[in-house]
N, C-alpha and C positions, 0 to 999 in steps of 0.2 A: 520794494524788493519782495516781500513775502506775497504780494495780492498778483505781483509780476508770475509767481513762483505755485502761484495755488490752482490746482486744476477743479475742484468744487467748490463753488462760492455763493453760497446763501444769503440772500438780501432782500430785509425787512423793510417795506414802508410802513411808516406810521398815516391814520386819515387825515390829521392837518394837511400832508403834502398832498394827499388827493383832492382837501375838499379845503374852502378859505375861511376863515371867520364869516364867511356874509356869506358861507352854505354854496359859494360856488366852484362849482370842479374847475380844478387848476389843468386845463386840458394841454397848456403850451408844456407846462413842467414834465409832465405825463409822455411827451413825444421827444423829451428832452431824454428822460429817461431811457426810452425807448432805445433812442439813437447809443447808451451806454451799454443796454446788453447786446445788440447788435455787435457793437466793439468787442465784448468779452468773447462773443462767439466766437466770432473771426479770427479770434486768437487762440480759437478751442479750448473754450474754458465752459464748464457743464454749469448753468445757473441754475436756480432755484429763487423762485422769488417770493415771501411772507408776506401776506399785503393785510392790513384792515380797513375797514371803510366799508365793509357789509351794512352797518346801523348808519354810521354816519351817511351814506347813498340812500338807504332806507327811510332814513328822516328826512331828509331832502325831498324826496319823492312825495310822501306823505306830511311832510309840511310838522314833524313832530320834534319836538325837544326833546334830547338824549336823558338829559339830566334827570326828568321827572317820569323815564319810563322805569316800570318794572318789569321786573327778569319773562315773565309771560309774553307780556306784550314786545321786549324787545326781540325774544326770536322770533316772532312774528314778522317786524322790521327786519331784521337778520333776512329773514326767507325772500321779503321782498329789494331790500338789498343787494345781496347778492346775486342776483341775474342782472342788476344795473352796473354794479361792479367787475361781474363777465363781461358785458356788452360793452363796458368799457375800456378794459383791457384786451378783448378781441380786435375793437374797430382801430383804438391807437396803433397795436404790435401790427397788426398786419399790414400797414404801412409801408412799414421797415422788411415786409418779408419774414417774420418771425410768428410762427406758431405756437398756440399755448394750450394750456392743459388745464381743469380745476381739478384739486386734491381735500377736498373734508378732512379736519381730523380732529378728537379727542384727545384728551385729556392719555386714555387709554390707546388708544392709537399708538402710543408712542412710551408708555409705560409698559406692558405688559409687552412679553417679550415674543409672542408666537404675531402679533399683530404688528409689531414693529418691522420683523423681517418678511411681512407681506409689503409692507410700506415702501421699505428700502427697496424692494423688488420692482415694485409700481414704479420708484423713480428713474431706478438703474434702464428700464424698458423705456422711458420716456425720453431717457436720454439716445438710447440709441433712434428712435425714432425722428432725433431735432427736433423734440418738444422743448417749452418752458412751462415747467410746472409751475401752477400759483396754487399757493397754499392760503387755507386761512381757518379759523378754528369753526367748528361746525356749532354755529351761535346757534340755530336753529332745535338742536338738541337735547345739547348740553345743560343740565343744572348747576345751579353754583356748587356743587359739591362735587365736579367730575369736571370744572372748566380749568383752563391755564389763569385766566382771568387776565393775561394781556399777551399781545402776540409776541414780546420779546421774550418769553419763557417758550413760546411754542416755537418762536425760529433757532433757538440753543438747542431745543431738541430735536428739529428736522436737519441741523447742522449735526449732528450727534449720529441719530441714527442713519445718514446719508453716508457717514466719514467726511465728511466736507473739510477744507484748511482752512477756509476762513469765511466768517460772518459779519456781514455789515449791517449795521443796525440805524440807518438813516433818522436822523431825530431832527428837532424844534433850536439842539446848538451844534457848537463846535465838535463837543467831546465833553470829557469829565473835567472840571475845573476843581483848585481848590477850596473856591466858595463858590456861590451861587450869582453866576454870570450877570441872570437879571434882576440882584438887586445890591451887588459888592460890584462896583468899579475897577477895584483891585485884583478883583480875581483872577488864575494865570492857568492858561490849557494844560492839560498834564499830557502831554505825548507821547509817553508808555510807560506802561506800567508790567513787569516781571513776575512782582510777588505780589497778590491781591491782598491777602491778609495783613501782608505790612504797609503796603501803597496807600490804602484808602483808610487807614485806621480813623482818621481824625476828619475823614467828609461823612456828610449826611446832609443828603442833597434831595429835595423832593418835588416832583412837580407833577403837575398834569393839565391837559387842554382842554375843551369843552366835550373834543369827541374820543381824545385818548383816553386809555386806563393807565397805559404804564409811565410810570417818573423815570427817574433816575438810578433811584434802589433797585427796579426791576430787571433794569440793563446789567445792575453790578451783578444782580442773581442768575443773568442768562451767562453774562463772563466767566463762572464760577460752573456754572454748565459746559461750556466750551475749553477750559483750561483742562478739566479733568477729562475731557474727550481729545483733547491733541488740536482743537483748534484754535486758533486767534481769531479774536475778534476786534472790529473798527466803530465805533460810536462818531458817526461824523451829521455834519450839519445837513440834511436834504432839502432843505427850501431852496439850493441854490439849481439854476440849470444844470446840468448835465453833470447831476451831484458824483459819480462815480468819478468822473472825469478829471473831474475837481481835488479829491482823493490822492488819485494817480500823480496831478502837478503839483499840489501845493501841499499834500498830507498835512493840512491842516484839520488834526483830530486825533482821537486818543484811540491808540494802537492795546491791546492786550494780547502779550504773551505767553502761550501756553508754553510750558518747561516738560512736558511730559511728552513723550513721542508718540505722535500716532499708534504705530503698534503695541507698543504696551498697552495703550488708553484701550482699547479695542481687546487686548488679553484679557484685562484688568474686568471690562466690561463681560466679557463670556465668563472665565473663570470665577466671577465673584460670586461670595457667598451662597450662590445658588447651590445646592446638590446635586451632583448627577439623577438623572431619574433612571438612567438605563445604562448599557451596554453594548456595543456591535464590535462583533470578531468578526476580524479580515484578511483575505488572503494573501498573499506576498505581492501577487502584482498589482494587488490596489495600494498595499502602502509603500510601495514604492511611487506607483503617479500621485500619492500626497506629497509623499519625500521632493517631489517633482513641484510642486501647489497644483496638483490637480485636484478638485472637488473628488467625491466619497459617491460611487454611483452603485448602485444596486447589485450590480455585476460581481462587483468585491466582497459583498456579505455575506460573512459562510453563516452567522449566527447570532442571536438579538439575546439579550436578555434583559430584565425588567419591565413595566408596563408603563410608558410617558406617552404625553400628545405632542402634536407637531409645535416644533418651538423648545419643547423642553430641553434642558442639558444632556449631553449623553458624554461616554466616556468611548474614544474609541482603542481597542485593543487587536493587537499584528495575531497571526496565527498560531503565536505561544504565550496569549493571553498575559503578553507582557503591556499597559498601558502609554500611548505616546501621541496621543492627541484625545481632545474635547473639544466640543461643537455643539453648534445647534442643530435638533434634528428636523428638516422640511417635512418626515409622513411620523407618523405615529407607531408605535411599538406593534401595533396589530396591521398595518399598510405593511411594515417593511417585514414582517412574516411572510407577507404574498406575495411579496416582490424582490425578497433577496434571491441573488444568482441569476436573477433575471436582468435582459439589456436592458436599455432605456428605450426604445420602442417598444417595448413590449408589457408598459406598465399600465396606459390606458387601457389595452382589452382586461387585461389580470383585472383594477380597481371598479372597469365600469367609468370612469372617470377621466379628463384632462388634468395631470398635475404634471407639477415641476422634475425633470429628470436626475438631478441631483439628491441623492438622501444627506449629505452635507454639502453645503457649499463650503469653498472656498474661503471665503469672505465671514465666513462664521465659523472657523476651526483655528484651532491655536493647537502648535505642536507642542508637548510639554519637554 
């Protein structure tokens, strides 16, 4: 019901499903998959897909053991990976008719907050184009001290700052058991779980594969990312053909419930602990087309105060400098100087510049 119900759905493979113990791409799985986002579409549901297998394609290539590379040489691998890893998600989707996109991101990408609503924007446009974004961490890069260090921390947060309802996180089992599957007999799937803190007190489960990083604790940590943003997420087994498919009949796998609503998570998120850095006073007919959820456009802005960069928090207040909304700001304290009172064609000649016509969006303003 919930994946029936979910209109954004983030879906992480791990490199085992791409690549086999004996280093060969699993190409049948690969079109198998294919044929599942196919499905999702058709049912108009916006995917995202997290994929790794940058190194592990890279070492194949290169004929190199993951295990004995260090962090230099592996983005290395990474760089030449990764176009294998394109090449190979091009030739299978386009099969199906399905278009795809590549997305880089950090660590920061998705941390700091003026770069995350670039992000969010890149996908919202890909979607309306009937892209599939594939995501994966910018190995190339990145230092260990700025990495996610495995991609199920980075698909909790493309699930995050996406709004997504629900993330799948395709793994080597089932789901979360209450011991560990391959070496307790006994052990028994946990099929949802409500409250994390009290659910898994008593698991500690760990694992990894030659070319994965993340175990099991990693999934609990991106769960734990997705409940505090309003989405669920699914840990189910992807070695099998048409693993989404599989999901949908047999929901053989551990569901996580998030108990927090969307929109609060998403309040919760703008409003938190950050300070405002600024101010914009607005004129009656703009907060009324918020009163409306219409975005915050230039047109409305009788007057700015404070000095913040694009991204920062602002406070937005009616024309009696009464406050009833905060957001994020798209231009900067010194942009929307030049550009308040003015339409939205008419912000390129003012900056010199192509930006966004929106000084808040929509989608980044919470009425108080």
């Amino acid at each position: 019901m919930y994946l029936k119900n979910s209109k954004i759905i983030v879906v992480k493979i791990g490199s085992s499903l791409l690549v086999d113990k004996n280093k060969k791409i699993r190409s049948k799985w690969l079109s198998s998959f294919a044929k599942d986002i196919k499905k999702l579409k058709s049912n108009n549901k916006k995917i995202i897909i997290v994929s790794s297998g940058a190194i592990a394609l890279g070492c194949k290539k290169m004929n190199y053991n993951k295990v004995n590379l260090k962090l230099d040489k592996s983005q290395a691998i990474a760089s030449i990976g990764q176009i294998e890893l394109m090449n190979l998600f091009s030739k299978t989707f386009s099969k199906y008719k399905l278009n795809i996109s590549q997305i880089l991101l950090t660590l920061d990408d998705t941390e700091e907050r003026r770069r995350s609503i670039n992000a969010k924007r890149t996908f919202e446009n890909l979607f309306r184009l009937d892209y599939v974004p594939v995501v994966n961490e910018n190995d190339t890069t990145a230092t260990s001290e700025i990495k996610y260090g495995d991609n199920d921390r980075l698909a909790s947060r493309v699930a995050q700052i996406t709004n997504a309802d629900t993330l799948i996180l395709l793994s080597d089992v089932d789901g979360l058991f209450t011991k560990n599957p391959k070496k307790f007999k006994n052990a028994k799937l946990i099929k949802r779980i409500s409250n994390l803190d009290k659910d898994i007190k008593n698991i500690n489960i760990k694992g990894t594969t030659e070319f994965g990083s993340g175990g099991m604790d990693t999934k609990i940590e991106a769960a734990k990312i997705c409940n505090l943003a309003g989405c669920n997420m699914i840990i189910a087994n992807g070695l099998y053909l048409n693993p989404i498919n599989q999901i949908e009949k047999k929901n053989n796998c551990t569901w996580f419930i998030s108990t927090i609503p969307k929109l609060d998570a998403r309040k919760k998120w703008i409003i938190s602990s950050v300070s405002p850095k600024g101010e914009l006073i607005i004129d009656d007919g703009a907060k009324k087309a918020l009163l409306n959820g219409k975005s915050l456009l230039a047109a409305g802005i009788k007057k700015v105060s404070g000095i913040f960069k694009k991204g920062d928090h602002v406070k937005i207040l009616d024309f009696k400098n009464k406050e009833f909304a905060r957001g994020l700001s798209s231009f900067s304290s010194d942009e929307i100087n030049k550009i308040l009172g003015c339409h939205s064609n008419e912000i390129r000649k003012i900056l010199g510049y192509i930006s966004k016509s929106e000084v808040v969006h929509k989608d980044d303003m919470v009425k108080i």
